[in-house]
C-alpha positions in Angstrom: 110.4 264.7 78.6 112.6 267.5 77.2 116.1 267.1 78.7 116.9 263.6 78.4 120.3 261.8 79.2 121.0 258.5 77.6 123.7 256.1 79.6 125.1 253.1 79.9 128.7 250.9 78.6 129.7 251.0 75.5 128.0 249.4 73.2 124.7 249.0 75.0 122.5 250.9 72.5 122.8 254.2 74.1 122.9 256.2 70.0 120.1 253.5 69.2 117.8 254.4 71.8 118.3 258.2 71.6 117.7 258.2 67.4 114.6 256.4 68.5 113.3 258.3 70.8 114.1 261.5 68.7 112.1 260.1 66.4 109.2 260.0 68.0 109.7 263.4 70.2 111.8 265.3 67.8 113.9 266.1 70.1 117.4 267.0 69.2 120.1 264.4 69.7 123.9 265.4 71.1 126.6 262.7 70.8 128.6 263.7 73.5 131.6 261.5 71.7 130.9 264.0 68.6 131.8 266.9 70.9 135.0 265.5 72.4 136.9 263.4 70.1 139.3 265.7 68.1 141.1 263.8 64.9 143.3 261.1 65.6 141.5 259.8 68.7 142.9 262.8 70.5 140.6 264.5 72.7 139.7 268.2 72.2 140.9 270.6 75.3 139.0 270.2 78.2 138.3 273.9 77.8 136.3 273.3 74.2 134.8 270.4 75.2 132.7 272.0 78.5 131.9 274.6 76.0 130.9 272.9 73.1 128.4 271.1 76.0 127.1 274.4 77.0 126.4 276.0 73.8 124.6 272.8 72.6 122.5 272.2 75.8 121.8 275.5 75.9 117.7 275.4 74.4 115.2 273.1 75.4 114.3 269.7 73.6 117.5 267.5 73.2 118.9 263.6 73.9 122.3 263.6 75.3 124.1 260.8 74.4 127.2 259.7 76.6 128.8 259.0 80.0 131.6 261.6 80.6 132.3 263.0 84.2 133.9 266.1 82.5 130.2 267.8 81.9 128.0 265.9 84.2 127.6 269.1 85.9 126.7 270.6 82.9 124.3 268.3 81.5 122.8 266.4 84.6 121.0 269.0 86.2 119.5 270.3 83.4 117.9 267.2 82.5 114.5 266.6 83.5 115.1 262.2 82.4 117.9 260.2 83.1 118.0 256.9 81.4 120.6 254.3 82.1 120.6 251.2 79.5 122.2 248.8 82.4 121.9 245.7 79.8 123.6 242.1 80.9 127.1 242.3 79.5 126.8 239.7 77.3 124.4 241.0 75.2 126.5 244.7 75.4 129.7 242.5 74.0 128.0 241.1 71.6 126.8 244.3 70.0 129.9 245.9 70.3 131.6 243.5 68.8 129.4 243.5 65.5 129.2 247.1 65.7 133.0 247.3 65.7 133.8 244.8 63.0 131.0 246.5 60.6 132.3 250.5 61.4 136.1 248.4 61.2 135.1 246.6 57.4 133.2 249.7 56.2 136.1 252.3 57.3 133.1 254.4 58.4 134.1 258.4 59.5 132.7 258.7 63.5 131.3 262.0 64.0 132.9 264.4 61.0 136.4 263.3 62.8 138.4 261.4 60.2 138.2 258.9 63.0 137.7 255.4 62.5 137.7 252.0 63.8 140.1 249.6 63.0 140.5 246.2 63.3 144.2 246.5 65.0 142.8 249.4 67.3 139.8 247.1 68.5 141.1 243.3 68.7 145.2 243.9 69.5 145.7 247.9 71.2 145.3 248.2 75.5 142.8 251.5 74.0 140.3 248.9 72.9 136.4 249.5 72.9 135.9 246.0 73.4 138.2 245.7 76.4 137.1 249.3 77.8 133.7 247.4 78.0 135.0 244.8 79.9 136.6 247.5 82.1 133.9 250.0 82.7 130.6 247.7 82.8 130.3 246.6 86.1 131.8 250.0 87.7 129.2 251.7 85.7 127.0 249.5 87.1 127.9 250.3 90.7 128.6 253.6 90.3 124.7 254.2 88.6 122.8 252.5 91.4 123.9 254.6 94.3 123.9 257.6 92.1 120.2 256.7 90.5 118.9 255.7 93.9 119.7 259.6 95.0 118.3 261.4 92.0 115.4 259.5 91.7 113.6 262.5 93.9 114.1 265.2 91.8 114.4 263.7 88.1 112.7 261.1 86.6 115.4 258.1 86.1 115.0 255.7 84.1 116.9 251.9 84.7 116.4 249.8 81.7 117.8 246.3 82.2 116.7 244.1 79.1 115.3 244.6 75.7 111.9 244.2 76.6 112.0 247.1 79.1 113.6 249.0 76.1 111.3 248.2 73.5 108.7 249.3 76.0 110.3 252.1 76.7 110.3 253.3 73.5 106.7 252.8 72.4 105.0 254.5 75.3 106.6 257.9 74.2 
């Protein structure tokens, strides 16, 4: 385990679980959020992004962190482990919320880009997080299983569905 992807909705522990693991592997961890959001919530040119991908996936030994369609083809066939955090959403709405009123109450800088998440942004705004969540959990969900079901032949993929499996997960590497 090398090249390791880290997916899910979210709020679903995707950061958590790559910190973890890069812990315990020292491998390198890429926020692919870091690489995309530009100040203001504005996303960087498609351009930069690919090749801020590419030049940080370049070496061997990292955790990439996200779900974005713009570099799958730069990231997913380079990795040698997908894992997809597919937790109940319940429990992924329940961690974004905390998550989102702590970084909100804090005013905590995301990723060296002046952003940060607001109360207003999160609870009252059509961009929510919370209500992206809602959106985006059960396509992800069936979108991953047909995709998962195909790769599992050539990559090791991962499908962890509770915090038991990921607390397993964890400790065997």
């Amino acid at each position: 385990m090398r090249r390791v992807v880290v997916m899910g909705t979210t709020g679903s522990g995707k950061s958590r679980l790559a910190e973890r693991l890069a812990a315990q592997t020292g491998l390198r961890v890429i926020e692919l959020d870091a690489l995309f959001w530009g100040r203001d919530w504005r996303p960087v040119p498609l351009e930069l992004f690919r090749h801020r991908v590419e030049r940080e996936t370049r070496d061997d030994g990292w955790i990439v962190v996200g779900n974005y369609n713009q570099v799958r083809d730069l990231v997913w066939p380079n990795a040698d482990t997908l894992v997809w955090l597919d937790l109940p959403l319940s429990l992924v709405m329940w961690r974004l919320v905390r998550r989102t009123v702590q970084r909100a109450a804090t005013k905590e800088e995301l990723w060296g880009t002046g952003n940060r998440e607001s109360f207003r942004n999160a609870f009252l705004s059509r961009q929510s997080i919370l209500l992206w969540a809602l959106k985006t959990h059960r396509r992800n969900r069936e979108r991953y299983t047909v995709e998962f079901g195909s790769l599992a032949k050539e990559k090791r993929v991962v499908r962890l569905q509770n915090k038991r499996q990921v607390e397993r997960f964890v400790t065997m590497h």
